[in-house]
KETI-848873 format. One record per residue (C-alpha): x, y, z; residue number from 1; residue in one letter. Coordinates in nm, 2 decimals. Example, Ala and Ser with C-alpha at 12.3 -4.5 7.8 and 13.67 -1.06 7.14 Angstrom:
% residues 2
<<1.23, -0.45, 0.78>, 1, A>
<<1.37, -0.11, 0.71>, 2, S>
//
This chain:
% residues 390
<<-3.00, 5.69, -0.35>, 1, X>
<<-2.86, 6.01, -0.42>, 2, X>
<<-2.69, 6.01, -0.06>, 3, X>
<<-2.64, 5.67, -0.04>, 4, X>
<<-2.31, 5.62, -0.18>, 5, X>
<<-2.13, 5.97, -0.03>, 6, X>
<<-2.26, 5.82, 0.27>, 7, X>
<<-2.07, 5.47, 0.25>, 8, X>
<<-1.77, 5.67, 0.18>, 9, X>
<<-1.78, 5.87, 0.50>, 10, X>
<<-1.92, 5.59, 0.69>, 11, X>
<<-1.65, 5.39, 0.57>, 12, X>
<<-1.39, 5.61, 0.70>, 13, X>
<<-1.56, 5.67, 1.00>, 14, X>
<<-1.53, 5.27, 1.12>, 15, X>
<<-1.16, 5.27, 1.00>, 16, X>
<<-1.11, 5.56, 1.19>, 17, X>
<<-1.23, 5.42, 1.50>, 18, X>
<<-1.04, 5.07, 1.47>, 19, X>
<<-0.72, 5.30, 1.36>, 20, X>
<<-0.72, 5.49, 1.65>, 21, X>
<<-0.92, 5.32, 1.95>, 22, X>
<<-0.77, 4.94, 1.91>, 23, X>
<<-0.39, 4.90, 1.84>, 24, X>
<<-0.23, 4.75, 2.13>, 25, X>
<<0.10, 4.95, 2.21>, 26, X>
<<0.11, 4.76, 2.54>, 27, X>
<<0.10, 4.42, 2.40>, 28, X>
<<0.11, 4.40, 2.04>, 29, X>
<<-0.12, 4.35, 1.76>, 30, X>
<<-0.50, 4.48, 1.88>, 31, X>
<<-0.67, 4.52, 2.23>, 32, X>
<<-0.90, 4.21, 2.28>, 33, X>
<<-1.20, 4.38, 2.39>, 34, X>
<<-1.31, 4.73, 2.41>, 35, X>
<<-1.72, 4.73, 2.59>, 36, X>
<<-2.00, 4.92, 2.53>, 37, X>
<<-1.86, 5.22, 2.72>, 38, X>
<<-1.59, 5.25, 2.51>, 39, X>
<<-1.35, 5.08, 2.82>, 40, X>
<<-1.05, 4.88, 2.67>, 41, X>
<<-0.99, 4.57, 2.81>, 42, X>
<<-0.59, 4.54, 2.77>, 43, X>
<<-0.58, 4.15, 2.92>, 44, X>
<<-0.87, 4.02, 2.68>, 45, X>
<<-0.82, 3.71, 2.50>, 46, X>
<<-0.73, 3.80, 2.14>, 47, X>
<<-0.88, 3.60, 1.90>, 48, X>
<<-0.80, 3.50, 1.59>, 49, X>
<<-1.12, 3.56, 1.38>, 50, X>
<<-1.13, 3.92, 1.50>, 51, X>
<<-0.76, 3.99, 1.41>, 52, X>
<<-0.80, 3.82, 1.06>, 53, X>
<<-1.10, 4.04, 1.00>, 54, X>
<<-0.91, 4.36, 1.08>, 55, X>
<<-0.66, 4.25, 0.79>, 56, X>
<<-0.95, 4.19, 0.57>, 57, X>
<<-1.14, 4.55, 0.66>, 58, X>
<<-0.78, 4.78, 0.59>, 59, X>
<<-0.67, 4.56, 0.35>, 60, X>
<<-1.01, 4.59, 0.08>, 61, X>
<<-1.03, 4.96, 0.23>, 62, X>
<<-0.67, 5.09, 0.14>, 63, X>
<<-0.77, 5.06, -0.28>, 64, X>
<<-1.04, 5.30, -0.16>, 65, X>
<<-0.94, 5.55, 0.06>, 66, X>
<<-0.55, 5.53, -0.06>, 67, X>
<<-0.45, 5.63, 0.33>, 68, X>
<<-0.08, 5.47, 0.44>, 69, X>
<<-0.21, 5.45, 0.76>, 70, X>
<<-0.52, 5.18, 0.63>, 71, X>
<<-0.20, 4.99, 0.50>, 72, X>
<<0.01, 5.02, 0.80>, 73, X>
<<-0.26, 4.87, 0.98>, 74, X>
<<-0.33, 4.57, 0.75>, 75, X>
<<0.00, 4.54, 0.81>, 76, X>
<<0.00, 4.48, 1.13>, 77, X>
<<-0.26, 4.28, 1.11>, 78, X>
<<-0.08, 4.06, 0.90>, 79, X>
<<0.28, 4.03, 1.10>, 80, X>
<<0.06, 3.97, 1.43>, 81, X>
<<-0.12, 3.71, 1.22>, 82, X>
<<0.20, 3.55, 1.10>, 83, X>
<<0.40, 3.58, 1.41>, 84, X>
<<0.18, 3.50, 1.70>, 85, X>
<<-0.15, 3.31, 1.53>, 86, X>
<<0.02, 3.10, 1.29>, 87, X>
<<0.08, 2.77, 1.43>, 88, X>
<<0.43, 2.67, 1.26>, 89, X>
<<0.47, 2.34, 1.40>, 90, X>
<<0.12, 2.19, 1.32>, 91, X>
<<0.01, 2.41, 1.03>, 92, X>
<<-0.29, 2.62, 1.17>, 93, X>
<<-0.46, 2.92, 1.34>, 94, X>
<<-0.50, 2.92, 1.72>, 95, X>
<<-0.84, 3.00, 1.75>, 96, X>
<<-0.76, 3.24, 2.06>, 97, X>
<<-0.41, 3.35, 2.23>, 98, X>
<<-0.39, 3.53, 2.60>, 99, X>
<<-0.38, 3.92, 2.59>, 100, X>
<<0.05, 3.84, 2.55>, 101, X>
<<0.04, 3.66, 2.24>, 102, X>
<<0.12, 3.33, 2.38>, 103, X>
<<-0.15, 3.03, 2.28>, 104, X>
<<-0.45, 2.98, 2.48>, 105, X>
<<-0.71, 2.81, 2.28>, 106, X>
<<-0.55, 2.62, 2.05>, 107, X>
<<-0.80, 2.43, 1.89>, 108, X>
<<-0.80, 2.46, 1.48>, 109, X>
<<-1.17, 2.57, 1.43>, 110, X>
<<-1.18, 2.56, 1.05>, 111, X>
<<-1.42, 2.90, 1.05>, 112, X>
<<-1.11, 3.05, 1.16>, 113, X>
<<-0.88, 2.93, 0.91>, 114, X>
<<-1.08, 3.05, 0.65>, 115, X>
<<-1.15, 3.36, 0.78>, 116, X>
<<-0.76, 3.41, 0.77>, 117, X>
<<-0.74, 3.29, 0.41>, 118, X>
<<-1.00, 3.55, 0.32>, 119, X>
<<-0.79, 3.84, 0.50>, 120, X>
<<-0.42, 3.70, 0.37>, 121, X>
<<-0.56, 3.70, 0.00>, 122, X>
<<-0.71, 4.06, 0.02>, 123, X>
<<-0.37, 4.17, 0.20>, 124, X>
<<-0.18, 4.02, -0.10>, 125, X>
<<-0.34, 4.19, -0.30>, 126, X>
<<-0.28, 4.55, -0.19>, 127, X>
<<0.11, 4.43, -0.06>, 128, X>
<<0.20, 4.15, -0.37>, 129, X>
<<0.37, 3.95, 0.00>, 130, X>
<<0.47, 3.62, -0.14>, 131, X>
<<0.47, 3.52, 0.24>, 132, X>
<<0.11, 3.59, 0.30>, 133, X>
<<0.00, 3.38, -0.09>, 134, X>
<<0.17, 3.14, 0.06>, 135, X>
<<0.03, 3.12, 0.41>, 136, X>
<<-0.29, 3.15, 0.26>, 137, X>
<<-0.23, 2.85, 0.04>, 138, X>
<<-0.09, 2.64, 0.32>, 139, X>
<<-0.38, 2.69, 0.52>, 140, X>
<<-0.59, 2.64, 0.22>, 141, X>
<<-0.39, 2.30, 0.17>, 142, X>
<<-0.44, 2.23, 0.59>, 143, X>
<<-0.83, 2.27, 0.53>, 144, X>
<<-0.85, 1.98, 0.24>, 145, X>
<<-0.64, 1.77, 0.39>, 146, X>
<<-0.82, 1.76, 0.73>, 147, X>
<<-1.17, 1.89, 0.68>, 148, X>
<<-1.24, 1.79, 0.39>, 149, X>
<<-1.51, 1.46, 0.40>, 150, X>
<<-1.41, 1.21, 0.16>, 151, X>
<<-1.72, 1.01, 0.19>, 152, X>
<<-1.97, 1.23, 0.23>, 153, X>
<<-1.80, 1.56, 0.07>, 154, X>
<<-1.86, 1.91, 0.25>, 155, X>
<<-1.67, 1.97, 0.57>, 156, X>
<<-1.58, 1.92, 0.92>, 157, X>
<<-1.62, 2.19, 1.17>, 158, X>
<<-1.32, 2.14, 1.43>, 159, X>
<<-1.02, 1.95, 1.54>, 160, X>
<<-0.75, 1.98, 1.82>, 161, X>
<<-0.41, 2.19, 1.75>, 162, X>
<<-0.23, 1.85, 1.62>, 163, X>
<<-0.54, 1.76, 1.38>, 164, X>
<<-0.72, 1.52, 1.61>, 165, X>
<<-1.13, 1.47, 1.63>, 166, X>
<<-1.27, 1.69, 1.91>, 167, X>
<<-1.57, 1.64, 2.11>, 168, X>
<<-1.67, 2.03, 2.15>, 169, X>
<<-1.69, 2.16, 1.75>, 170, X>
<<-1.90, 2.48, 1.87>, 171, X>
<<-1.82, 2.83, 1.71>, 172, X>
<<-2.00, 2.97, 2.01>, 173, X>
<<-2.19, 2.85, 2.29>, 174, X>
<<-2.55, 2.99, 2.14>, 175, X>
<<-2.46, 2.70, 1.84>, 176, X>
<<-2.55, 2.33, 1.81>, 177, X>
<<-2.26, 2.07, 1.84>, 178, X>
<<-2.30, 1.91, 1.49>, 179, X>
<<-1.98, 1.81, 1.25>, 180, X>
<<-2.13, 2.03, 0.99>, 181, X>
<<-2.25, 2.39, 0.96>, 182, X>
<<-2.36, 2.62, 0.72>, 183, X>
<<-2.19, 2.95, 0.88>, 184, X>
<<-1.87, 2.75, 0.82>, 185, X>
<<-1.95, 2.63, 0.51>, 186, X>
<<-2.02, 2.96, 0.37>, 187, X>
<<-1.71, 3.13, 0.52>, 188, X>
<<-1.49, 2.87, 0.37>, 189, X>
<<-1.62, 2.94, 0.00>, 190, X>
<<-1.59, 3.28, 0.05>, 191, X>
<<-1.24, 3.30, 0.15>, 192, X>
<<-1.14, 3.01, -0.06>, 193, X>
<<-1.37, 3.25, -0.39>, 194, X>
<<-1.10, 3.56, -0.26>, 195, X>
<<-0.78, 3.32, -0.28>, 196, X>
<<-0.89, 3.26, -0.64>, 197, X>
<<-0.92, 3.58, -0.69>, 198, X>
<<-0.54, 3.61, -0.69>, 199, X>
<<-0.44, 3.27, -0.72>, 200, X>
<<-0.59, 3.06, -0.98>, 201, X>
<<-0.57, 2.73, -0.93>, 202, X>
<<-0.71, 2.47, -1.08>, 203, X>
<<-0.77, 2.26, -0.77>, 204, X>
<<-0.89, 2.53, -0.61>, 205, X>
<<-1.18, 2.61, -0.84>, 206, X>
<<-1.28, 2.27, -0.85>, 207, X>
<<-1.34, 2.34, -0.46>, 208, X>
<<-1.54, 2.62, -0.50>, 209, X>
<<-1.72, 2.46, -0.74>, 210, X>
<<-1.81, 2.13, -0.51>, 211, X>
<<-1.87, 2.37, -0.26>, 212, X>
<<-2.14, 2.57, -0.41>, 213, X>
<<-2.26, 2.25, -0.53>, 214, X>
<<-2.29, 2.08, -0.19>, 215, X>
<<-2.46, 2.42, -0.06>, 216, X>
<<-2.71, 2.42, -0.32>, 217, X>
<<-2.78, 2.09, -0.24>, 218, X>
<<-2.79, 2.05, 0.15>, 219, X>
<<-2.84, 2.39, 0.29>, 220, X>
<<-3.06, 2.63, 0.05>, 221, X>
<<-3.40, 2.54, 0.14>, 222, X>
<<-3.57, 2.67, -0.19>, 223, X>
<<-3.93, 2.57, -0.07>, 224, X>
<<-3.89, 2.82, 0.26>, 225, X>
<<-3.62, 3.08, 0.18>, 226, X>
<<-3.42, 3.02, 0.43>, 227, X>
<<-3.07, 2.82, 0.50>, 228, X>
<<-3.05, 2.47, 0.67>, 229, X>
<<-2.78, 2.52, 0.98>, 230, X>
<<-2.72, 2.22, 1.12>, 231, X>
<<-2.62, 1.88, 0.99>, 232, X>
<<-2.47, 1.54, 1.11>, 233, X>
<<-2.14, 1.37, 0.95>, 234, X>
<<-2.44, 1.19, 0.69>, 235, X>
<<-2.65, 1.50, 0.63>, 236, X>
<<-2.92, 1.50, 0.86>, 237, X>
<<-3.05, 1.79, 0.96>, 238, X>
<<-3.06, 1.93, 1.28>, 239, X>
<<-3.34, 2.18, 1.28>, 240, X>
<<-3.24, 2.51, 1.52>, 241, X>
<<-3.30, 2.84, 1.41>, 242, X>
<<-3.38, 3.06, 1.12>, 243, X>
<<-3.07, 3.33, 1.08>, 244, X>
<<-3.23, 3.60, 0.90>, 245, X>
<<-2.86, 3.79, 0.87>, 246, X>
<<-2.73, 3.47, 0.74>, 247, X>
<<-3.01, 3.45, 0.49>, 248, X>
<<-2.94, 3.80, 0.35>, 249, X>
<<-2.56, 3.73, 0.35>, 250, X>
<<-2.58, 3.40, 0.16>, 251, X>
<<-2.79, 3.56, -0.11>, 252, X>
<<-2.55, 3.81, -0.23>, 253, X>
<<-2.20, 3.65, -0.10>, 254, X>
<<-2.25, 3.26, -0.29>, 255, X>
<<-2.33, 3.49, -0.58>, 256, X>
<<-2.02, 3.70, -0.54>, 257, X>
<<-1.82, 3.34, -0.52>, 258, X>
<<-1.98, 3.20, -0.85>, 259, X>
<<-1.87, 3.49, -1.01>, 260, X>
<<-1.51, 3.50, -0.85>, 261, X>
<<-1.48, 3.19, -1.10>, 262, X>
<<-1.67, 3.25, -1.38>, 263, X>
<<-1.91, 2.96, -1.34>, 264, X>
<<-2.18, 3.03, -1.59>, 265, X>
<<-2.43, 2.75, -1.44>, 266, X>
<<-2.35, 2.83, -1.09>, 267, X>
<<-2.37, 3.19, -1.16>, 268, X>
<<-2.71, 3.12, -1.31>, 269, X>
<<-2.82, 2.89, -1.04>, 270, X>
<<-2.72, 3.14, -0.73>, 271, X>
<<-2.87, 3.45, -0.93>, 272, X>
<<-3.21, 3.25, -0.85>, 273, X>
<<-3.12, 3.12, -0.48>, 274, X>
<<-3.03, 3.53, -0.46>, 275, X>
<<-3.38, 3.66, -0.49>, 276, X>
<<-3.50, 3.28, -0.28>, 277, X>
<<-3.34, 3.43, 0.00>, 278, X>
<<-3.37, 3.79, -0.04>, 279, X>
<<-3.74, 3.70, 0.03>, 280, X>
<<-3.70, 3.49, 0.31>, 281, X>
<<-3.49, 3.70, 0.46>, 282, X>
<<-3.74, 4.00, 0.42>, 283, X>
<<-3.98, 3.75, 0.65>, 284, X>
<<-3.75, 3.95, 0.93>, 285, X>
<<-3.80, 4.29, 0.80>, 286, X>
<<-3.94, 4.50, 1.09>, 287, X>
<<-4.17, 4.82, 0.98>, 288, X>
<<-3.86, 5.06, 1.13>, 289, X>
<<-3.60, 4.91, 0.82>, 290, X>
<<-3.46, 4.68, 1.04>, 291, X>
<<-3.40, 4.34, 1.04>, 292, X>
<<-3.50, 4.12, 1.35>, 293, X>
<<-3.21, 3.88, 1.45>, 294, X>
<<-3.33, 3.48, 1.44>, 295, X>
<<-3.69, 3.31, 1.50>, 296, X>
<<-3.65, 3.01, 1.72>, 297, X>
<<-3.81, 2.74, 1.47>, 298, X>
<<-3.95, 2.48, 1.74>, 299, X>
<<-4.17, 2.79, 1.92>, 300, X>
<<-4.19, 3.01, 1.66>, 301, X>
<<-4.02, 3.28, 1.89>, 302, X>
<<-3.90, 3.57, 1.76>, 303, X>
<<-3.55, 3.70, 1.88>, 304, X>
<<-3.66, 4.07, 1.95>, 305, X>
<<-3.30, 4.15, 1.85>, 306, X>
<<-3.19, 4.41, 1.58>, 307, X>
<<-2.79, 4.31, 1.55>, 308, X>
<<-2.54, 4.54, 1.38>, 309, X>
<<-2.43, 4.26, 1.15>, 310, X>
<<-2.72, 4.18, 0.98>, 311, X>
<<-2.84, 4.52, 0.91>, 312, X>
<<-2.49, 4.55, 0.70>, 313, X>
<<-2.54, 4.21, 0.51>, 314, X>
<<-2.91, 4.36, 0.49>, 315, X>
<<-2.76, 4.64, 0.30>, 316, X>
<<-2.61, 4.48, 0.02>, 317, X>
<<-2.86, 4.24, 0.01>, 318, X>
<<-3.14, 4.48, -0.10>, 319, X>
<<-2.88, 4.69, -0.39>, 320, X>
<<-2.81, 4.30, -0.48>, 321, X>
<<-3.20, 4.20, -0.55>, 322, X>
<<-3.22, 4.56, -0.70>, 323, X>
<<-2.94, 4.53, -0.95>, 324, X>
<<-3.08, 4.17, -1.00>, 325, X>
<<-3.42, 4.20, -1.07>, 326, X>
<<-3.40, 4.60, -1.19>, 327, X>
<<-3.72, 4.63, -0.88>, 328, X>
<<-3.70, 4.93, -0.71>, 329, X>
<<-3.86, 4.86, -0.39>, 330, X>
<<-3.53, 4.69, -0.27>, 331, X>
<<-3.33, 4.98, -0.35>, 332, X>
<<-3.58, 5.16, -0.10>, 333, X>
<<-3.55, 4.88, 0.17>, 334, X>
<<-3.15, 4.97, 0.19>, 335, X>
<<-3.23, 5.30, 0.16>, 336, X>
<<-3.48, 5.28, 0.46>, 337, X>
<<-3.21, 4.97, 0.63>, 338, X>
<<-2.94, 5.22, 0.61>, 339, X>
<<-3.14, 5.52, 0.78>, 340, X>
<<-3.23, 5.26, 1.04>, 341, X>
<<-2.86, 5.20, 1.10>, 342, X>
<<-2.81, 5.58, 1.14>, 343, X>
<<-3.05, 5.61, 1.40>, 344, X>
<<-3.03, 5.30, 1.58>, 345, X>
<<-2.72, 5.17, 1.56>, 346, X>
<<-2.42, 5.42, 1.47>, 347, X>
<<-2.28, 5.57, 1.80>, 348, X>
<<-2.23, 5.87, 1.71>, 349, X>
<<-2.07, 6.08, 1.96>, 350, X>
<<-1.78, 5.79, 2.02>, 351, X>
<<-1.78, 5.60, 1.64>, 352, X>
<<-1.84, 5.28, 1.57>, 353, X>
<<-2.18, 5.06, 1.57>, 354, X>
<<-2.29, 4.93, 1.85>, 355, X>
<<-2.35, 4.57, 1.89>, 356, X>
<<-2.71, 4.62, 1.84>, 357, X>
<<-3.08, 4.70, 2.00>, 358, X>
<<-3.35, 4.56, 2.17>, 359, X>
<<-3.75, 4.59, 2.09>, 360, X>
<<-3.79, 4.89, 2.26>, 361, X>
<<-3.45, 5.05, 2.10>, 362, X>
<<-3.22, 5.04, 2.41>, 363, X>
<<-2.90, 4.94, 2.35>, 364, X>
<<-2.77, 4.58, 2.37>, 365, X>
<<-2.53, 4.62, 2.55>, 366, X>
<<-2.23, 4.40, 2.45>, 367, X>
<<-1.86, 4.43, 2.31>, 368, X>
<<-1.76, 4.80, 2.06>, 369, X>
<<-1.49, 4.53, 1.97>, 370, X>
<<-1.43, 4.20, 2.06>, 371, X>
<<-1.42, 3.82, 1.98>, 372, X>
<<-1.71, 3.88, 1.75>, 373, X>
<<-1.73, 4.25, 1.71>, 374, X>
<<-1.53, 4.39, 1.43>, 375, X>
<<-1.49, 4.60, 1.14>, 376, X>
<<-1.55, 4.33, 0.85>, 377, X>
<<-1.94, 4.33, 0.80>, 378, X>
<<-1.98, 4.71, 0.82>, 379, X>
<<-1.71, 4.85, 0.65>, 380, X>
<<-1.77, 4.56, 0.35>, 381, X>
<<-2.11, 4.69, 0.36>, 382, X>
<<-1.98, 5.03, 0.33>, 383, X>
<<-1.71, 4.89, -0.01>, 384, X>
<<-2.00, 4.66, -0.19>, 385, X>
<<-2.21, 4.99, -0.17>, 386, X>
<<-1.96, 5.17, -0.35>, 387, X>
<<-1.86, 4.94, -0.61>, 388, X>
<<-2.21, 4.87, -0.68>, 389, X>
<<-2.39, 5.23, -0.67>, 390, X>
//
């Protein structure tokens, strides 16, 4: 542990140094769509909108940390280019992708990426006090319960069309099952709805969270195996896919994080003991080497010999979460033993940056430095948890 935090601190700058100086799109505006795993930017990559909304999150929780203008300059931009080009102003929503240009190319509202941009705009308010971005954040907070939300049924719906219309494809990704309701989305809309409270308290706002957490506990924390429930029909029937051992870990620390946002002693309570549920489920993925397989394809019982970037960092906080928990120090050596892992498996360190990941044997996956889904939010928040916890 004595290197541990130091090392967050350095690691953290390293990451924002990379996104500083290897993504901002002089040609175009806002940030290159793709950069591979050569290091080759891709200047006429679809930009998209979860990416650019996690870049505004990553400088915008940084800059109270490293106090660099440039940290701010680039949440900043994150958050004009947001405002200006993803913002839909004549329906109310976030284009899930635009052309490398700025004009609209996928303009579907995928409700995963309106709350990703909620998440970002609070965390920029709070380092820039911009009455524009609370309110954008609030708007789209608005857009989400008045569209999403499932009056009969509660919980919410995955995807509609740019005008607010059902749509037949609700996928995040093509690897995901085309159900109305999912927990990746449900989780991401807490969290950025927990981080609007954060700086706007709200009445009606906390009672969300509250139902939220509520209808997780109930329909997607499996207490009996330790692992999350994915996918569900409009009624709340399952449909049984994969386990998601980063998702686990990331659940068990972040629903946590949101009980607490609102001071909900019973929900606080309840979460502290799905925290440790699905600590240990998670750990199910723990390889001998620190790190932590991807998914295990429930219907075979086929491992994904997959060691991702993202879930080592959710890993990370995991483990000093269980440890500060529970007061046991054999999770504080899991991070300890995750994070050297990461250091020798998954930090490039001639160029920067993680890569997206390794196989079985340890070569590289060999997939976007930045991208759609590559991007600075669950490493560098890896990186600030460590340091406000340690």
């Amino acid at each position: 542990m004595s290197d541990l935090k130091p090392d967050m601190y350095s690691e953290l700058l390293s990451i924002l140094d990379y996104w500083s100086i290897n993504t901002i799109d002089l040609k175009n505006g806002g940030f290159i769509g793709a950069i591979d795993y050569n290091d080759v930017k891709d200047y006429s990559a679809d930009k998209g909108s979860v990416l650019n909304a996690r870049i505004l999150w990553a400088f915008s929780a940084s800059y109270p940390i490293t106090k660099n203008p440039k940290h701010y300059a680039i949440a900043e931009r994150a958050y004009n280019y947001i405002n200006e080009f993803f913002y839909d102003s004549e329906y109310g929503g976030i284009f899930w992708s635009l052309n490398y240009d700025g004009t609209p190319k996928d303009t579907k509202n995928q409700i995963y990426a309106l709350a990703f941009t909620i998440y970002g705009l609070a965390e920029y308010y709070a380092i820039s006090k911009s009455e524009n971005a609370l309110h954008l954040a609030i708007d789209l907070y608005k857009k989400i319960e008045e569209h999403s939300y499932d009056t009969e049924h509660k919980g919410y719906f995955e995807a509609f069309t740019r005008d607010w219309q059902p749509i037949e494809d609700l996928r995040l990704s093509d690897k995901d099952a085309n159900e109305k309701k999912t927990m990746n989305t449900h989780l991401h809309i807490v969290e950025g709805y927990a981080n609007l409270y954060k700086i706007w308290k709200d009445e009606g706002l906390k009672q969300s969270i509250q139902e939220l957490l509520t209808t997780i506990d109930e329909h997607f924390i499996n207490t009996e195996t330790g692992h999350l429930r994915l996918f569900f029909s409009e009624d709340w029937v399952e449909k049984e896919d994969v386990i998601s051992y980063g998702h686990d870990i990331e659940a068990a620390w972040l629903l946590l994080w949101c009980a607490e946002a609102i001071d909900d002693k019973i929900l606080i309570e309840k979460y502290r003991a799905h925290a440790i549920i699905l600590t240990k489920g998670a750990e199910e993925g723990l390889d001998t080497d620190g790190g932590l397989w991807y998914e295990l394809e429930i219907a075979n019982n086929h491992m994904i010999a997959e060691k991702h970037w993202w879930p080592q960092s959710e890993f990370l906080i995991g483990m000093i979460n269980a440890w500060q928990l529970t007061g046991d120090k054999t999770y504080l050596k899991k991070a300890e033993n995750s994070w050297e892992f990461i250091q020798n498996h998954i930090l490039d360190k001639d160029k920067g940056e993680w890569i997206w990941g390794v196989n079985k044997d340890y070569s590289k996956i060999e997939k976007d430095k930045a991208g759609f889904w590559k991007c600075p939010y669950h490493n560098s928040r890896a990186c600030i948890e460590l340091l406000q916890r340690l």
